[in-house]
PLY file of the C-alpha trace (Angstrom):
ply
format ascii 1.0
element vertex 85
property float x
property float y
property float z
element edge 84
property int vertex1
property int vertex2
end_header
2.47 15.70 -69.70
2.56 16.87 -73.44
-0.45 17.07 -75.33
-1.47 13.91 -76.72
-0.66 12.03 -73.58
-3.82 14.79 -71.94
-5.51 13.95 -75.48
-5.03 10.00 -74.97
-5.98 10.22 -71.37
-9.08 12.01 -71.80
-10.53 9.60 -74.80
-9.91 6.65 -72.70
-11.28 8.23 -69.93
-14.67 9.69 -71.56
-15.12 6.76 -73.49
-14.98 4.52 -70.48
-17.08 7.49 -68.41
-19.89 6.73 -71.57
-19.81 2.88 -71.00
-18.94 2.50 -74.62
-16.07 0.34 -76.31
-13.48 1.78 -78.63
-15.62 0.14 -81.77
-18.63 1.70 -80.45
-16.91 5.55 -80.05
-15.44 4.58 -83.86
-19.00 3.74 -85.69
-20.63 6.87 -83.74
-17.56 9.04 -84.33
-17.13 7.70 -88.48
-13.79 6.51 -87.72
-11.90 3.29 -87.75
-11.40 1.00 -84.89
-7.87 1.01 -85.18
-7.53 4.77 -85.11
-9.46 5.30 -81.73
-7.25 2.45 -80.90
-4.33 4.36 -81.48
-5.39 7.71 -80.66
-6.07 6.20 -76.90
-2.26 4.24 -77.01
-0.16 6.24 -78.80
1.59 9.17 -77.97
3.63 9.38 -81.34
-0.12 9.44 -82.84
-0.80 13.16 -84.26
-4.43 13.10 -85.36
-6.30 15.63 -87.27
-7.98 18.56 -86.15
-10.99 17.06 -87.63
-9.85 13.78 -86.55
-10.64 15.20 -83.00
-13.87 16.91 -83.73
-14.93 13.90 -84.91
-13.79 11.57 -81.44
-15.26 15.10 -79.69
-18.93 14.45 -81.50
-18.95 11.13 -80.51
-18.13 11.30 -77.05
-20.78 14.59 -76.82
-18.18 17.24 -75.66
-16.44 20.25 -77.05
-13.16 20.02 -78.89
-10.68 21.89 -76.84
-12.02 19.79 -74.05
-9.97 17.17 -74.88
-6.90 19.05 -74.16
-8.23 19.72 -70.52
-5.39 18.50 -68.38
-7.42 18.08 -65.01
-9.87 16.51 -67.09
-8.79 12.88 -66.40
-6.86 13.40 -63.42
-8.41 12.26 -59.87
-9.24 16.45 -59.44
-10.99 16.17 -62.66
-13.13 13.37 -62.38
-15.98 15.31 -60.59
-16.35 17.73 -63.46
-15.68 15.02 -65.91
-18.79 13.37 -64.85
-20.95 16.48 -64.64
-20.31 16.62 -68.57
-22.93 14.10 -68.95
-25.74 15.20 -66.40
0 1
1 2
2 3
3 4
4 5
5 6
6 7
7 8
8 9
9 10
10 11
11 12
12 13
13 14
14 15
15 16
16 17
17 18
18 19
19 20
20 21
21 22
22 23
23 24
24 25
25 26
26 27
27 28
28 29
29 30
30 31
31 32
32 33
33 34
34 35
35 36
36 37
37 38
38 39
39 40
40 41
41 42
42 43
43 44
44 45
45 46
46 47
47 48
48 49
49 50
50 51
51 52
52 53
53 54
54 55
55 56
56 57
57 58
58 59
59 60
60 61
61 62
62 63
63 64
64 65
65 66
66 67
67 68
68 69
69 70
70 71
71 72
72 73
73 74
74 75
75 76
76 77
77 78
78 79
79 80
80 81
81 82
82 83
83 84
């Protein structure tokens, strides 16, 4: 899995961990509906290193966790959830 695929796993997968639509992560995040959108389907998408520490503020976590590959994954899920205790 390259790196945006991780990247558009985890998103979707924190976002949906936070009970929160993509709008919702997009208002608290200062970003557009359509790129959270895209950043969660598309693995062409290259987004900004500030693009991602602003989807990383909303969603309450560290930057370079976004690039965790377990993160997502069924061994990951565990810690995933711990992020928010």
């Amino acid at each position: 899995m390259n790196s945006s695929q991780i990247i558009q796993k985890n998103i979707r997968y924190l976002r949906t961990t936070l009970g929160i639509t993509q709008e919702q992560l997009a208002f608290i995040s200062g970003l557009t509906s359509a790129c959270v959108s895209r950043l969660e389907r598309d693995s062409k998408c290259n987004p900004t290193v500030q693009t991602l520490d602003h989807i990383a503020e909303g969603l309450k976590i560290q930057t370079a966790q976004l690039f965790d590959e377990q993160l997502a994954s069924e061994e990951g899920n565990y810690r995933a959830s711990t992020l928010y205790e």
